[in-house]
N, C-alpha and C positions, 0 to 999 in steps of 0.2 A: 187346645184343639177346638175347631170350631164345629160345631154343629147343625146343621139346617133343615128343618122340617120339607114336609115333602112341600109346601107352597114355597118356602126358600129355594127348595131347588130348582123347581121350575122358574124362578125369580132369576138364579144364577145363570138357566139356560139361554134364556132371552137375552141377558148383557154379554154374552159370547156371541149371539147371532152379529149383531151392526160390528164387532170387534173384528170377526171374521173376513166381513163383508171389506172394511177398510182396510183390512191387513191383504185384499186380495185385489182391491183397489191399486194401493200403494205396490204390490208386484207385480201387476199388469204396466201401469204405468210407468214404471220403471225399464221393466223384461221390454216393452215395444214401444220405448222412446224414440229409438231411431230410424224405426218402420216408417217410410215415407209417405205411408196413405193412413185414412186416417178409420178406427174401432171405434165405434160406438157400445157401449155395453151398459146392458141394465143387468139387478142382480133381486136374488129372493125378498131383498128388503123393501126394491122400491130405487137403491139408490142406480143413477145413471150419469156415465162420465163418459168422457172421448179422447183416446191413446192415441197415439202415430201421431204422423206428421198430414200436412197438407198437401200435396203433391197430386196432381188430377190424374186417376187411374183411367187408361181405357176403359175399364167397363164402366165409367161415368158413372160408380156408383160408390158407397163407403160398405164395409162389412159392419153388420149389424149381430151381434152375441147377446142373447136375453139367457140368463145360466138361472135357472127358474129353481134348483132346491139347492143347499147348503150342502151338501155331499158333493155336486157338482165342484160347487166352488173349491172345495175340499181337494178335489183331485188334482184340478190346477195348479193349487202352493204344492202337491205332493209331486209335482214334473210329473203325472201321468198322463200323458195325450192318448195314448190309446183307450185309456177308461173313459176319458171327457169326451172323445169319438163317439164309444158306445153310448156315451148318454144323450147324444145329441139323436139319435138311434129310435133313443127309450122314450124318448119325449123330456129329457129333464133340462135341455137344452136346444135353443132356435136359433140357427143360424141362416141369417139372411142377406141379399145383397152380392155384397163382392167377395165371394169364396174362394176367386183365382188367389186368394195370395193366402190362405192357406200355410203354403211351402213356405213362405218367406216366414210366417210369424212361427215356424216349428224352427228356422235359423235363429230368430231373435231370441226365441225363450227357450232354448234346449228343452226342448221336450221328446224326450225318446225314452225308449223301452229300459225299466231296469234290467239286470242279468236273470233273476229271478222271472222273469216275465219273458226274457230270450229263448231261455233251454229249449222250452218244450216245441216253439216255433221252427225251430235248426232242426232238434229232430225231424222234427216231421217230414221236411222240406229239404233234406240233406240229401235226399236217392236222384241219380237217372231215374227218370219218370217210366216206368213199364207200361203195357200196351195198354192194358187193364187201369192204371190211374190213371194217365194220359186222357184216356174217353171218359173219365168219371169226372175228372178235372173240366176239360173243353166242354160236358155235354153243360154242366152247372152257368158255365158262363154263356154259352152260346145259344144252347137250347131253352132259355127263357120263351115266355109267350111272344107271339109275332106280331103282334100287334105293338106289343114295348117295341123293339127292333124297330119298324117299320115307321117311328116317329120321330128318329132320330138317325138313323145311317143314312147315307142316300139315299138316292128313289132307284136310281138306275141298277148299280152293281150290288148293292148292299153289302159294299165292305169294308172290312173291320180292322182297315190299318189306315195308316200315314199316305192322303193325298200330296200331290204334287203340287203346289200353287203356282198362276203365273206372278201373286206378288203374298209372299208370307207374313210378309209384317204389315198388311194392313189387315187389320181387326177392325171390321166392321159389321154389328152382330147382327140389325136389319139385312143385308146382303148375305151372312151366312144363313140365317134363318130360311132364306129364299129360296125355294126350292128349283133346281135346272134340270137340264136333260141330259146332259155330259157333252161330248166333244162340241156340238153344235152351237152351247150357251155363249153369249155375248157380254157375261160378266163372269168375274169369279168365284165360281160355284161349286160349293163340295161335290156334287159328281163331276165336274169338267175336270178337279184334281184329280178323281178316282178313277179316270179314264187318261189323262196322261202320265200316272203313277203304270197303269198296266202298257200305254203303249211304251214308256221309255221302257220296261223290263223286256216286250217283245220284240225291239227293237237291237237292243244291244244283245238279244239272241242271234236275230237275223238268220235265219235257218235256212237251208240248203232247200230246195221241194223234196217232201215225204218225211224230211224228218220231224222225230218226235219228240215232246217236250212231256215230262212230269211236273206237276205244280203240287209244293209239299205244306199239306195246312191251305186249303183250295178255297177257304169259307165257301161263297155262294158259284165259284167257279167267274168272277169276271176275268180274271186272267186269262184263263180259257176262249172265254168270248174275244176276247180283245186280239189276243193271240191268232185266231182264227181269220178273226175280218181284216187283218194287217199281212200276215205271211201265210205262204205255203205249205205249211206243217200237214204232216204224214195224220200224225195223229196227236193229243193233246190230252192228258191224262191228271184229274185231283183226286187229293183225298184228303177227306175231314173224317173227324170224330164225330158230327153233329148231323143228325138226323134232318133237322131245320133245313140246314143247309143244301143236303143233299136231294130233298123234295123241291122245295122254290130252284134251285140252279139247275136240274135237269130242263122243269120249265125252260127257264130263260136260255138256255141251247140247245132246245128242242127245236132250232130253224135251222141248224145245220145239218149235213148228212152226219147220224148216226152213227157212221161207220167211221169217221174222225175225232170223238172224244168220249171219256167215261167220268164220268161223276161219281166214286166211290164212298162207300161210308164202312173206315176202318181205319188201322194204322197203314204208314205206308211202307213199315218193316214189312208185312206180311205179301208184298210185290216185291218179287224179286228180277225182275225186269231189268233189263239196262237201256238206258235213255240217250239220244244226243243229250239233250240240254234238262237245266232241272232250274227252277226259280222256288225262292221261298221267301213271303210275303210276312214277317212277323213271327212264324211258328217255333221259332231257335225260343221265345220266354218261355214256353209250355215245357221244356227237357228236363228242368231242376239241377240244381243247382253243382251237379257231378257231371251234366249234361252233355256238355260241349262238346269234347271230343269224343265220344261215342257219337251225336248227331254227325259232325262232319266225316268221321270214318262210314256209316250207312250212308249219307250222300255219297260220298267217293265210289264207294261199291256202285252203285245205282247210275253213275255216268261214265259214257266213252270217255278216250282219253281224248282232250282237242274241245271235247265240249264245254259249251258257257254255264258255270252256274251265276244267277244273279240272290245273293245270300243279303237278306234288309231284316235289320234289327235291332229293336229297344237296346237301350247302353246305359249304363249306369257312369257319370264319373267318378273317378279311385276317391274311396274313403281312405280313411285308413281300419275304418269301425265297421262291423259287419252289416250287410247290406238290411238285413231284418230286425236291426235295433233302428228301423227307421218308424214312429210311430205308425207313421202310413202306409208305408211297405205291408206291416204286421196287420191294419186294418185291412187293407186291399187281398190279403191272403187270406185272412178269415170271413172274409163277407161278400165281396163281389168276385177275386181273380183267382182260386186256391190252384198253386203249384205254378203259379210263376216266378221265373230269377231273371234275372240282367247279369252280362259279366261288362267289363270295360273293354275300351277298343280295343285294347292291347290286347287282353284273352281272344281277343274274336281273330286278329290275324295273325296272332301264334296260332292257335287250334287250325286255322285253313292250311297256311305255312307247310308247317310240321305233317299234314295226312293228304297231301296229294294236289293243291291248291295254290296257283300263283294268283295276286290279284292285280289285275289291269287298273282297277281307279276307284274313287269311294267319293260320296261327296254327305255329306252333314244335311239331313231332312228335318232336323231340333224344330227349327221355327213350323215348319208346314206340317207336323203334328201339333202344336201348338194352336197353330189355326185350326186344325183339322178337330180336337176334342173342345176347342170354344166350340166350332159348329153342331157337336153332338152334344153339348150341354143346354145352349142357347133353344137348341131345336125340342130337345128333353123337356125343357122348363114349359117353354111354351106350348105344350101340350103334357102338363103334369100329373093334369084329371085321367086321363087314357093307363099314363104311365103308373098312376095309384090303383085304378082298378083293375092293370094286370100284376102289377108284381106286389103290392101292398104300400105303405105307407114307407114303413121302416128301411123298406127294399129300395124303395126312392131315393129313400135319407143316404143308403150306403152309396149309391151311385154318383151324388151331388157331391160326394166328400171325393168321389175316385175321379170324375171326370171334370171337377173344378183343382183340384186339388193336383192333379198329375199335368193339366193344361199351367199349372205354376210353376212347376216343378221344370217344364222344358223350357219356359220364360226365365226362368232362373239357370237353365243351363246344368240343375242336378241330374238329368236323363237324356241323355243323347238317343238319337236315329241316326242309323246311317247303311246305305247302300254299296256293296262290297263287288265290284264286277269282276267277276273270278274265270280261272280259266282249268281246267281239269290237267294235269301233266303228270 
């Protein structure tokens, strides 16, 4: 047996550091040999090498990984991504550069959540979302300071789903950075999306004069506005959970008669109303994960029969693995988006199908949210300073991992958008 004083040990400590450091080396390079753009990574030793391939990424840039302590490194040979997240969080890791591909290197190096690390996630997140989580959920995400918000959404609508592009696949981050006016813009501009996103929904309402439209998960009410200045509608009806929202969007349809819309701040179970028409811009993630049909049976309740619902919603493609053994799934639920789910296309038009719901046509929005979270990252970054001293440092970090990270994910095709033009029967 051998034995080592305590200067031997510390002796032994050190020749496991650069051992480590190589042995994590040689599994990077390995795990993202076939990754087509190229990592740069430096490590707590000092040492610095370059993975992937050469291949020129749109964001003209390479992903940059500095894993600053040995514990870091550690979690990587251990396939933990969601701890190396947190550490990136904590400061024990700097990620810079080209963060869009993200998604792609959690494909190349399987890194997802052990079972052990699932359970307590599932639980949580296994209910239809009640009235009472619902607003505790939305207020966390939405109700952040407004000045963060306001640096990144649009200028015009301020809102917080999937634009419409006239061209999606061009990724041009000077032009998204660029701030427009909406319909009038002469380039393609995150508001000019966000305002042909609301007219094709009002459009393929097309409403009779007088009648009424409910809009479910309203964020700042643009729908409403759009709605108004386009058709004859009786009257025009949102609700959010978010306070934010409900203050700034009164504003901004405070130029119409009064006596044609409400801006409510609550669920919109608690209206029991019945509508011609109902649109819902994104709000089917917020139901959790038992969701679905319980939301489409409360829509169903809540419109005539004859009338349009226009139903647009995040989509996951089928795994076969549950959707929150995704490292970033499980990140995005604990730090930035708590209580949201995706189901696949298929759930979305069985659940319409089966409770009251034919749909007329669908078309695939993937790429134009793709565009749409480059332009709230691009726009985030470049005003970072604002964004550190309303929500903190760490709060940044989560954001940079959710809105680079999910803009890969639609590039990659792991999350679908799609638009359902339904008809009440």
């Amino acid at each position: 047996m051998t034995h080592l004083d305590s200067a031997g040990l510390a002796t032994s400590r050190l020749a496991a550091r650069p051992k480590r450091s190589a042995a994590l080396q040689d599994f990077l390079e390995n795990a993202l040999h076939d990754l087509p753009w190229r990592v740069v990574i430096s490590d707590w030793t000092g040492r610095t090498y370059v993975t992937g391939g050469h291949e020129a990424h749109w964001s003209g840039q390479d992903l940059r990984v500095r894993i600053k302590t040995e514990a870091a490194g550690r979690d990587l040979l251990r396939l933990d991504g969601l701890r190396f997240l947190e550490r990136f969080l904590e400061g024990d890791v700097d990620l810079d550069g080209n963060l869009y591909i993200l998604a792609d290197i959690r494909k190349y190096s399987a890194l997802r959540l052990k079972l052990r690390h699932l359970i307590g996630r599932v639980l949580k997140h296994v209910a239809f979302q009640s009235t009472a989580r619902a607003s505790v959920n939305v207020k966390s995400h939405y109700d952040i300071p407004q000045e963060a918000l306001n640096v990144y959404l649009d200028r015009t609508y301020m809102s917080y789903s999937c634009g419409m592009f006239e061209d999606p696949d061009r990724l041009d981050i000077e032009e998204l950075k660029r701030v427009g006016r909406g319909r009038e813009d002469d380039f393609d501009s995150l508001e000019k999306s966000m305002w042909r996103k609301f007219k094709d929904a009002a459009d393929y309402i097309a409403p009779a004069a007088g009648e009424t439209l409910l809009d479910v998960g309203c964020g700042y009410g643009g729908q409403l506005i759009v709605a108004l200045e386009n058709h004859p509608f009786g009257k025009v009806v949102g609700w959010t959970h978010s306070r934010n929202q409900v203050t700034d969007g009164s504003e901004m349809l405070a130029r119409f008669d009064r006596e044609r819309w409400e801006l409510n701040e609550g669920d919109y179970r608690n209206d029991d109303r019945v509508y011609d028409h109902i649109t819902s811009t994104g709000m089917i993630s917020h139901v959790g994960p038992r969701g679905l049909v319980p939301y489409v049976r409360q829509v169903r309740r809540r419109i005539k029969s004859g009338g349009r619902y226009l139903h647009h919603a995040l989509m996951t493609a089928y795994e076969k693995l549950p959707l929150d053994l995704n490292a970033g799934i499980a990140f995005n639920k604990k730090y930035v988006w708590p209580g949201f789910h995706w189901f696949t296309v298929g759930e979305h038009v069985r659940a319409l199908e089966k409770n009251g719901f034919q749909i007329e046509s669908a078309i695939n929005l993937t790429r134009h949210y793709a565009k749409t979270t480059t332009a709230w990252y691009e726009r985030m970054m470049a005003h970072r300073d604002v964004m550190t001293e309303a929500l903190g440092e760490q709060t940044l970090r989560a954001w940079q991992i959710f809105l680079a990270g999910i803009t890969g994910s639609y590039l990659a095709r792991d999350i679908h958008v799609y638009r359902l033009y339904c008809v009440a029967v």
